[in-house]
N, C-alpha and C positions, 0 to 999 in steps of 0.2 A: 493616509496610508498607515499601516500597520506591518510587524514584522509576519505577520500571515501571509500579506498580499506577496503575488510571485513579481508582480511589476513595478519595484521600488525604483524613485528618481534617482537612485547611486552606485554604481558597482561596487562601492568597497559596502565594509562589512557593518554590522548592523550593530550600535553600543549601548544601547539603551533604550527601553519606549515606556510611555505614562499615561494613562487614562483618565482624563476628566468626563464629565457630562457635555461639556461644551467642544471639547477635541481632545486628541490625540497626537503624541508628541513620540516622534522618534528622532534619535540623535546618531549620527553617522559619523563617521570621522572629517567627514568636510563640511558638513551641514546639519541644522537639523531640518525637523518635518514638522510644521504641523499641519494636520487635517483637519479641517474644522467638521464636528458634525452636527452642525446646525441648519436644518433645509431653508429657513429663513433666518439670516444674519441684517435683524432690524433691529428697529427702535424699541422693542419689549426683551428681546434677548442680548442684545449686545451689551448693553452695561456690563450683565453679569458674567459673561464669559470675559470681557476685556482685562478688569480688575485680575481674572483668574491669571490674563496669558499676561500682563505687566507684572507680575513677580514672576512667572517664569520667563520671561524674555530677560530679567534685569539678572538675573543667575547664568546665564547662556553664551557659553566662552566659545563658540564657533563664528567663521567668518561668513558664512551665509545663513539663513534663514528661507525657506520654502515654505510658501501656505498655499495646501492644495486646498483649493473652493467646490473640488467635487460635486460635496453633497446639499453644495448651498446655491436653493432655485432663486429665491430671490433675496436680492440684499437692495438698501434704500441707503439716506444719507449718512442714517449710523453707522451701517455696516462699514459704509467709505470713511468716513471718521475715524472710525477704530483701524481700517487701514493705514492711514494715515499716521494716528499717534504711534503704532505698531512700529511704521517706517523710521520714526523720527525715535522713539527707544532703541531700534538695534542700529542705527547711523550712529547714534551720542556712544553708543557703547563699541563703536569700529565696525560694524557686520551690514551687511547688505539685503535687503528684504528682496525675495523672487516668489512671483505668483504664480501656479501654475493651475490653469481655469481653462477649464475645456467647454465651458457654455458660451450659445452664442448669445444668450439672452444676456446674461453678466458681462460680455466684452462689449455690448452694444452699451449697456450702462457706464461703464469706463470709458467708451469712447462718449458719449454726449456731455459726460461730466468731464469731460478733458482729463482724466485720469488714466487711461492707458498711455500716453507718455511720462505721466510722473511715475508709477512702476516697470519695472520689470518683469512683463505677460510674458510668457510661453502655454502656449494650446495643448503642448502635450507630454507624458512625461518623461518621451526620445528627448523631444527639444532642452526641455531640464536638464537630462543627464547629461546631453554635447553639451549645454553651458559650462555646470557644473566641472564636468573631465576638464575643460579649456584652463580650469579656473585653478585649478592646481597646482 
């Protein structure tokens, strides 16, 4: 998401945003955002955005983290990998990683890979925001 979009995952106010090739970064007072805009988060593109979002994540002094998967149809075991390292950089650094993935084709991926209980999914970006507000 972007500060265009009218349906942001956060009521409070909007503090920043950055555009790479690979996503899109906005930063909120309780969270940031990133959107990935990769339609396939595989094994050909994931390296190169990863490296990108690991120096931004290791600079990122908020206590959530949000990666909306919107625009991404298919992701494979890299895509989940770089999930994963993702997780394990904003955990070392105190912050919390929240997915929010509206396909059912990508929760059905998470689910076979037993990775929807090692994240935090929300389907949509209400369910984000009640998190999020809770978490305050």
């Amino acid at each position: 998401m972007n500060a265009n979009r009218n349906d942001d995952t956060a009521a409070d106010g909007l503090n920043s945003a950055h555009t790479e090739r690979f996503y899109t970064i906005t930063l909120r007072d309780n969270h940031a955002l990133f959107e990935i805009n990769l339609g396939n988060f595989d094994f050909y593109e994931t390296p190169k955005m990863l490296s990108l979002i690991e120096a931004s994540l290791e600079s990122l002094k908020h206590p959530r983290t949000v990666i909306d998967l919107k625009k991404v149809a298919i992701i494979d075991s890299a895509g989940i990998g770089s999930l994963i390292a993702i997780k394990n950089i904003l955990e070392r650094n105190g912050s919390e990683l929240v997915l929010l993935n509206e396909s059912e084709h990508i929760m059905r991926i998470l689910e076979i890979t037993k990775m929807k209980g090692f994240f935090t999914v929300f389907r949509s970006p209400d369910e984000v925001r009640g998190y999020l507000d809770g978490k305050k």
